[in-house]
C-alpha positions as CSV (number, residue, x, y, z in Angstrom):
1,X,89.3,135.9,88.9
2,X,90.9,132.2,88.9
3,X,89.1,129.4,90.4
4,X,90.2,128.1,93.7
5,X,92.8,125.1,93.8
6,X,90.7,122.1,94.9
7,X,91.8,120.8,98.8
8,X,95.0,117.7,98.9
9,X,92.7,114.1,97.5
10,X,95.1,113.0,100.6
11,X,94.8,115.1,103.7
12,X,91.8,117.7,102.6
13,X,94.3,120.1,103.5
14,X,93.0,123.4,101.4
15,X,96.6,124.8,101.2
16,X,97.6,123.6,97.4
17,X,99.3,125.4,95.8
18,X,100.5,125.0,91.8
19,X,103.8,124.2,90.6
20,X,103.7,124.0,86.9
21,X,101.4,121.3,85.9
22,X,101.2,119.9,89.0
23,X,98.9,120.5,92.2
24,X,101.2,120.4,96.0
25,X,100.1,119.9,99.3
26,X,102.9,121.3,101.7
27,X,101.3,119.3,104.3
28,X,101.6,116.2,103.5
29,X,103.7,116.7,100.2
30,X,101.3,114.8,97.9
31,X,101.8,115.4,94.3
32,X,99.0,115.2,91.8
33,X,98.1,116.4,88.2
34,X,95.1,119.5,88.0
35,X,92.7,116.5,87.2
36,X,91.1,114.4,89.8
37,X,93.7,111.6,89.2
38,X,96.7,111.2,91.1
39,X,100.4,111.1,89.4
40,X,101.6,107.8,89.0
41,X,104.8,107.0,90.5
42,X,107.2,105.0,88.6
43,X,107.5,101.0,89.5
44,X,110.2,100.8,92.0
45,X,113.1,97.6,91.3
46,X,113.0,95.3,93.9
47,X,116.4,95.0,95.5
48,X,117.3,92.0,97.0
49,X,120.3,90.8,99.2
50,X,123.1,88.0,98.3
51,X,120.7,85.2,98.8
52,X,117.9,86.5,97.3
53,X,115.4,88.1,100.3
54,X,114.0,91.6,99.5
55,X,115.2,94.3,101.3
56,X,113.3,97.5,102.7
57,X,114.0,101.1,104.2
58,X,114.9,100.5,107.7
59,X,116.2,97.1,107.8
60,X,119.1,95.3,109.3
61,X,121.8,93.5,107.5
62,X,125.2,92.1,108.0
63,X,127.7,92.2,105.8
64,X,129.0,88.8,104.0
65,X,132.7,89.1,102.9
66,X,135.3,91.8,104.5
67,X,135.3,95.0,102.1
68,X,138.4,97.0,102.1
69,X,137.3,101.0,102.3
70,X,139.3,103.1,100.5
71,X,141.4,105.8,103.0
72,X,140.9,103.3,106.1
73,X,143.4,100.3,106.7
74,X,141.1,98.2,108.4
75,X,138.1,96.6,106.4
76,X,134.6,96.0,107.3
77,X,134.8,92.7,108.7
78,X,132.3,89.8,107.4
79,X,129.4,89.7,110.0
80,X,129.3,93.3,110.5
81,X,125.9,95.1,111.3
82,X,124.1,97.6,109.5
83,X,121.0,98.9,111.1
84,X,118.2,101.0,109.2
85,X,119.3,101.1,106.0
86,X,117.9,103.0,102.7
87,X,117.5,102.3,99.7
88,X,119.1,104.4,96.7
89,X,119.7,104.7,93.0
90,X,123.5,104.8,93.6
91,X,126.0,104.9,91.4
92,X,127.8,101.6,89.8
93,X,125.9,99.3,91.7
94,X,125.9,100.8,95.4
95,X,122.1,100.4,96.2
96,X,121.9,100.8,100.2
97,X,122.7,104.2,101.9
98,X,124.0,103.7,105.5
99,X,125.9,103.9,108.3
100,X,128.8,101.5,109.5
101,X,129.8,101.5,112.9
102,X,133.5,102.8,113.1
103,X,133.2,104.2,109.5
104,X,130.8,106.4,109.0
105,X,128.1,107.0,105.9
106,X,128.6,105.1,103.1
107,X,127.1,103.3,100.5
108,X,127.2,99.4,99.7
109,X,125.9,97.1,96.9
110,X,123.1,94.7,97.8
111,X,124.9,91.7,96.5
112,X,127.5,91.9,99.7
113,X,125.1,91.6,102.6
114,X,122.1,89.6,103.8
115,X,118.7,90.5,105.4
116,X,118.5,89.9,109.8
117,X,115.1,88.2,110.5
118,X,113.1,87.9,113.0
């Protein structure tokens, strides 16, 4: 007879199950090796706007310079507002996953718009 999994280190929950080497807690999704210690996630990159302030999930920014969009003849205009943004390991550059009013879901490079405070 096996020995039963051990409950989630983050929720007690006693629902783990195994997937390969790891230990998974469909509760709260927690990840974590058979032992006692917990996976280590890999350092995330800081990504920071065109002036230099860190961004995060769920910020707002506005866009810096007009950027054409390929299939639309109007561009995003400089000023523009992007509310709750992500952050993404996109392709060629393209860091933040959002939406643009009047254009839909898209994907921009940090280096083209700055962080809204306060």
């Amino acid at each position: 007879m096996t020995d039963p999994l051990p409950p989630c280190p983050a929720c007690s929950s006693g629902y783990t199950y195994e997937l390969g080497a790891l230990l998974v807690c469909p509760e709260c999704g927690h990840e974590w090796e058979g032992g006692d210690e917990p996976v280590e996630e890999a350092p995330r990159t800081v990504v920071k706007d065109a002036v230099g302030n860190p961004l995060a999930d769920g910020d707002t920014v506005t866009v810096v310079t007009s950027l054409k969009v390929k299939g639309n003849p109007t561009p995003i205009k400089a000023g523009t507002k992007v509310r709750n943004i992500r952050l993404v390991d996109g392709v060629d550059g393209h860091d933040i996953d959002c939406k643009v009013d009047g254009f839909g879901a898209m994907q921009l490079k940090s280096s083209v718009v700055k962080k809204v405070t306060g």
